[in-house]
C-alpha positions as CSV (number, residue, x, y, z in Angstrom):
1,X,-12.7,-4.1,-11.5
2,X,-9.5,-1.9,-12.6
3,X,-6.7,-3.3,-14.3
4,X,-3.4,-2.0,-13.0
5,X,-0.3,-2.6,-15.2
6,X,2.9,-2.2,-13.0
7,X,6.4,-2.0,-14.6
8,X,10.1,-0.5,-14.6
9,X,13.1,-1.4,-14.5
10,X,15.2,-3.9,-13.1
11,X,15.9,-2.7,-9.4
12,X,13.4,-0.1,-9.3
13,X,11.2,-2.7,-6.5
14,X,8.1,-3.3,-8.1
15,X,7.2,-6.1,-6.2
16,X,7.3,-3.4,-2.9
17,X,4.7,-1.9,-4.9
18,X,2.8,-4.8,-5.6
19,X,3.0,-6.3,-2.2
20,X,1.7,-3.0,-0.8
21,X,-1.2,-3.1,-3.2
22,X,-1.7,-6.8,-2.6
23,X,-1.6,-6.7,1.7
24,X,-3.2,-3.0,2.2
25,X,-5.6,-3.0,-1.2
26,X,-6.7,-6.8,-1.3
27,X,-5.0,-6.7,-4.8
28,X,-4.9,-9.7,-7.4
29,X,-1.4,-9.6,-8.2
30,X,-0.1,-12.0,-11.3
31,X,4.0,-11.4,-11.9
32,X,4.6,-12.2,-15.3
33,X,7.6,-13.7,-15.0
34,X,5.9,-16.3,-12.6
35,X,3.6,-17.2,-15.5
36,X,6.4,-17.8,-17.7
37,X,8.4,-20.0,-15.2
38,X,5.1,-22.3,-14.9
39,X,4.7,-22.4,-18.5
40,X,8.3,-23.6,-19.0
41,X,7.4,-26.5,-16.4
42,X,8.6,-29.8,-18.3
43,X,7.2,-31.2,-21.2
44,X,4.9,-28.3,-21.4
45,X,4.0,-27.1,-24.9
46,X,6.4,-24.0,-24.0
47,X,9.2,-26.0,-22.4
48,X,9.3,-28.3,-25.6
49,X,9.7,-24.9,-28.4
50,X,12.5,-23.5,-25.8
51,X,14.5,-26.8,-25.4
52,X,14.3,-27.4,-29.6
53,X,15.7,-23.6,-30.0
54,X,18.0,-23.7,-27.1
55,X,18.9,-26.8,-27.1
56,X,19.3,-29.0,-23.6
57,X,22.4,-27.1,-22.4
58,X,19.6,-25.2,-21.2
59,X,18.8,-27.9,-18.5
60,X,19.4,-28.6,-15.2
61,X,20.1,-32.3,-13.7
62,X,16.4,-32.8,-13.8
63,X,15.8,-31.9,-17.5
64,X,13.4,-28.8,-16.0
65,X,14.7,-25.5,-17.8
66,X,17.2,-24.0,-15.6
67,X,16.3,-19.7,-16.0
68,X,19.7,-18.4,-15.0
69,X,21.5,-20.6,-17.6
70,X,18.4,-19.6,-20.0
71,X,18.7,-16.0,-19.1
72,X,22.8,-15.8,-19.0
73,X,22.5,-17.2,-23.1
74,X,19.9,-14.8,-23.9
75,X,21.7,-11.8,-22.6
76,X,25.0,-13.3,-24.1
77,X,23.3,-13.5,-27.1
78,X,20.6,-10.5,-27.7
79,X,19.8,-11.9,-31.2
80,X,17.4,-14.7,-29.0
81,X,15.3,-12.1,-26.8
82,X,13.1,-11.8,-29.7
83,X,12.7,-15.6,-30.2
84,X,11.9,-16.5,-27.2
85,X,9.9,-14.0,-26.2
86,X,7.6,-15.3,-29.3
87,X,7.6,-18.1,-27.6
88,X,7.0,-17.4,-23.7
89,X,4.9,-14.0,-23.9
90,X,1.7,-14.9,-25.8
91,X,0.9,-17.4,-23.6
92,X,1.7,-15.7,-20.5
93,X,-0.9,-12.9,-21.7
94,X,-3.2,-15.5,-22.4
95,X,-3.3,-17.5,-19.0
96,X,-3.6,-13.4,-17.6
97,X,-6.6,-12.6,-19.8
98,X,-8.2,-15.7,-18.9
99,X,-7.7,-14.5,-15.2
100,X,-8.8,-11.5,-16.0
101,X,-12.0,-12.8,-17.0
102,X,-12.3,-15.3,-14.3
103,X,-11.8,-12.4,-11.8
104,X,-14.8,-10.2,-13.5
105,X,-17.2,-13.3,-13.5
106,X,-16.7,-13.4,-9.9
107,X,-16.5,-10.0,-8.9
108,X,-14.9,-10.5,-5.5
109,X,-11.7,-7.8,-6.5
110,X,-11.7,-4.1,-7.3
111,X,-7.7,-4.0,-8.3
112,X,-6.4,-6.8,-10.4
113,X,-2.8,-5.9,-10.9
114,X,-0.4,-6.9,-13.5
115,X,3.7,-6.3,-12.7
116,X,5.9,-7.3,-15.7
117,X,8.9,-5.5,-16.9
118,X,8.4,-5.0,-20.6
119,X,4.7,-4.3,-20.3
120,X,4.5,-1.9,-22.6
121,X,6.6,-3.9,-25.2
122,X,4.2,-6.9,-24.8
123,X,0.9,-5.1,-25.5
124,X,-0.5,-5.2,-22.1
125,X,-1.5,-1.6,-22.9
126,X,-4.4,-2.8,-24.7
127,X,-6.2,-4.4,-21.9
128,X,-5.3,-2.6,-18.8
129,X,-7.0,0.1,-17.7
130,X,-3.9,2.2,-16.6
131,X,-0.1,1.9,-16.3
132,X,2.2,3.2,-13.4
133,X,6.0,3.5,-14.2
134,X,7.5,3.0,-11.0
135,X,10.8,5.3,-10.9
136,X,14.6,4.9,-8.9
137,X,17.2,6.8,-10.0
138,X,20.2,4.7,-11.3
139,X,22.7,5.0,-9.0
140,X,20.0,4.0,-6.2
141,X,19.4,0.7,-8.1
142,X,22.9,-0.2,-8.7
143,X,23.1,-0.1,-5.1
144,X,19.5,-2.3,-4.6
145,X,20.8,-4.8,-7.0
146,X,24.7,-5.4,-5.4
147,X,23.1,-5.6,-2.2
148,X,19.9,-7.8,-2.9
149,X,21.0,-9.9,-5.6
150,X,25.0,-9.8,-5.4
151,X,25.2,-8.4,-8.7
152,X,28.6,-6.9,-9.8
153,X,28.4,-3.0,-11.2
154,X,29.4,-3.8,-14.8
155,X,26.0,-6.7,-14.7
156,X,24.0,-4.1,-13.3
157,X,24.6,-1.2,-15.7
158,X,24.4,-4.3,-18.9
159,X,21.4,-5.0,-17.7
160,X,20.3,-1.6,-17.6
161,X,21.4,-0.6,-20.8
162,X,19.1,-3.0,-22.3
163,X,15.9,-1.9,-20.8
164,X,14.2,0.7,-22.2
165,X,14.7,4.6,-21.0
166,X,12.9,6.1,-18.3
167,X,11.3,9.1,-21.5
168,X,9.6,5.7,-22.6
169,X,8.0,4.4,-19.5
170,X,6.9,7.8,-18.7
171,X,5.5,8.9,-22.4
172,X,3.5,5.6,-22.1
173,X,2.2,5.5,-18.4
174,X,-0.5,7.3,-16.6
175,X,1.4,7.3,-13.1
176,X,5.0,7.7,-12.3
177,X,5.9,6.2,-8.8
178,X,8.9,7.6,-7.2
179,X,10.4,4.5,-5.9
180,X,13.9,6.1,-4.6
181,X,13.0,7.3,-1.4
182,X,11.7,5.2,2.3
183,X,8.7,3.4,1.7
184,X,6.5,5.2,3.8
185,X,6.8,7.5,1.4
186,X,6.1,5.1,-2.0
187,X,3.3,4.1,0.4
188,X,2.0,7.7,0.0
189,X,2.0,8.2,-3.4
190,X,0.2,4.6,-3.9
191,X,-2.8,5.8,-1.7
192,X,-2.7,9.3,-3.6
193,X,-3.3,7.3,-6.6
194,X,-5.5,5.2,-5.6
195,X,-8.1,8.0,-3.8
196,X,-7.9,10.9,-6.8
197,X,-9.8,8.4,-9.4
């Protein structure tokens, strides 16, 4: 079984690429950030550490963890990311490594993929068996993001200038996935991939 790690940045469309790998490869696909939502469920172990650090302005009617006002505070305030991502990412890469091994036990899969945006940062390196950078120019996901998500130009770039630089992505992954063109054409380079092992 292979161990694909799949990241970039926000707008980029990783989860074209994973959907492709998942529909036309049979793929085991785990999103991080789907982990981490889960994890914050209430009264989880996670949920309880966020809500004490945060506080419950945090919270929605329901007392669950609402992630946009959760996300809006953490980019207001950049000081947090650190804290809570102590808090959210080792368990997040512990539910994936104990997929990981319930995957191999079976041995029904030959591509377990892993999409997450700060991959790299999180030490997902150690365990997967290759990386794949997947590539848009900027201006090309500016657009993406105003058109799919509603964001406004000045959110999109903030964002952007948070993330890490492409030099960074592509110094630490094996495959670079040019994202900016039709999809026929990601489509392409996925299979190219995929056939040269």
């Amino acid at each position: 079984m292979k161990i694909i790690g799949v990241t970039g940045g926000v707008g980029s469309g990783k989860s074209e690429i994973i959907h492709i790998l998942e529909a036309e490869y049979s793929a085991r696909i785990i999103e991080a950030d789907k982990v981490a939502h889960f994890l914050m469920d209430l009264n989880t172990k996670t949920y309880l550490e966020i809500v004490e650090v945060f506080g419950n302005g945090i919270l929605d009617d329901s007392q669950q963890i609402n992630r946009k006002k959760l996300g809006d505070y953490v980019f207001n305030h950049q000081e947090y990311i650190p804290i809570l991502n102590k808090i959210v990412h080792p368990r997040v890469q512990e539910y994936i490594l104990e997929q990981i091994a319930l995957e191999r036990r079976s041995g029904s899969i030959d591509l377990f993929v892993i999409e997450a945006a700060i991959l790299i940062e999180t030490g997902y390196k150690d365990f997967c068996d290759e990386l794949w950078y997947i590539y848009v120019e900027k201006e090309i996901r500016i657009n993406r993001l105003i058109i799919s998500r509603g964001y406004s130009r000045e959110k999109c770039e903030a964002i952007m200038q948070s993330q890490k630089e492409d030099n960074f992505y592509i110094e630490n992954c094996k495959y670079i996935i040019d994202n900016s063109k039709d999809i026929d054409t990601t489509r392409m380079s996925i299979e190219h991939i995929l056939k040269s092992r």
